[in-house]
N, C-alpha and C positions, 0 to 999 in steps of 0.2 A: 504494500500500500504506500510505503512511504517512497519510495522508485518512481511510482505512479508521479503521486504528488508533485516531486523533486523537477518531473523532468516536464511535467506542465508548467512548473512554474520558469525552470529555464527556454520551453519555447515562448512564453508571454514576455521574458527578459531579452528574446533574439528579437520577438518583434518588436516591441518598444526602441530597443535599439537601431534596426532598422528605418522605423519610425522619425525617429530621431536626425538619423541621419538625412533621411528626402529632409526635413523640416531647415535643417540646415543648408542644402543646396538651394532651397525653394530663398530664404533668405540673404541669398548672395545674390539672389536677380530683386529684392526688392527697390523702392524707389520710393522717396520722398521729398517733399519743395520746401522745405521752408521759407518763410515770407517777414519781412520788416517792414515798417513807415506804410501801411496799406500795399505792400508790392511793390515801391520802388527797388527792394533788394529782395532777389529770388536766388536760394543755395540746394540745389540737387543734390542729395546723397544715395550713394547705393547702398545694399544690404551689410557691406562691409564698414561704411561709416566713411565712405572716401568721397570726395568732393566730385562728383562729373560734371555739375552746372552752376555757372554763375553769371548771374544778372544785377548789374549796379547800374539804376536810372542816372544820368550825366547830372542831373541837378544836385546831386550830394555830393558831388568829387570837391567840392571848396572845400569843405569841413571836414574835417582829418578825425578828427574825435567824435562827430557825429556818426562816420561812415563807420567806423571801427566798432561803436555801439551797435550798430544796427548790424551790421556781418557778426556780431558775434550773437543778437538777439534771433537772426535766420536761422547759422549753424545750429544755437542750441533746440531750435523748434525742430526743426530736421531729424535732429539728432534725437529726441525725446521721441517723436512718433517711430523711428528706424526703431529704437527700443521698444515701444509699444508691443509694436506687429511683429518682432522678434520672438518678444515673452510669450507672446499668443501664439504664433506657430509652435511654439517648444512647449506652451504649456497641453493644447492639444493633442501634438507627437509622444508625452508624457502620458499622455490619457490622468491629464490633473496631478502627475504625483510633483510635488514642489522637493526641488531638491536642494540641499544646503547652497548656501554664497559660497563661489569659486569651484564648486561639482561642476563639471561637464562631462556630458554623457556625447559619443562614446569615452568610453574611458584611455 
């Protein structure tokens, strides 16, 4: 009985992991914009958190401290949703199970 059990629970451990894994690939093609000053500043991030777009309206290029605020209030909006929809694919592929801060699965 206990064989039984053992090895249902490591195919539910293979699929989850495999799971895991699409959830991961699915999130290196994701894509988000964030936005500053209503859309004068637009910052495209992919799944991996790397920059592919950037949009700065010419009217903000005089102010140096202005521009630097708003690219950084883009990137973090970008940045917060790529996190989002990251959790949520993994937590899915997880089938809910939360696992400790700095766990990643596979192992």
């Amino acid at each position: 009985m206990f064989k039984t059990g053992m090895a249902g629970m490591m195919k539910k451990a293979q699929q989850m992991q495999d799971n895991i894994q699409q959830a991961q690939a699915q999130i290196k093609l994701l894509s988000a914009t964030g936005t500053a000053a209503g859309g004068a500043i637009n910052i495209t991030l992919n799944g991996e958190h790397l920059v592919t777009h950037l949009d700065i309206d010419e009217a903000l290029l005089n102010d140096k401290d202005l521009l630097e605020d708003l690219i950084l209030t883009a990137m973090n909006h970008a940045s917060k949703q790529i996190s989002d929809l990251s959790a949520a694919k993994m937590k899915d592929a997880s089938a809910g199970i939360s696992l400790p801060g700095g766990m990643n699965l596979p192992f």
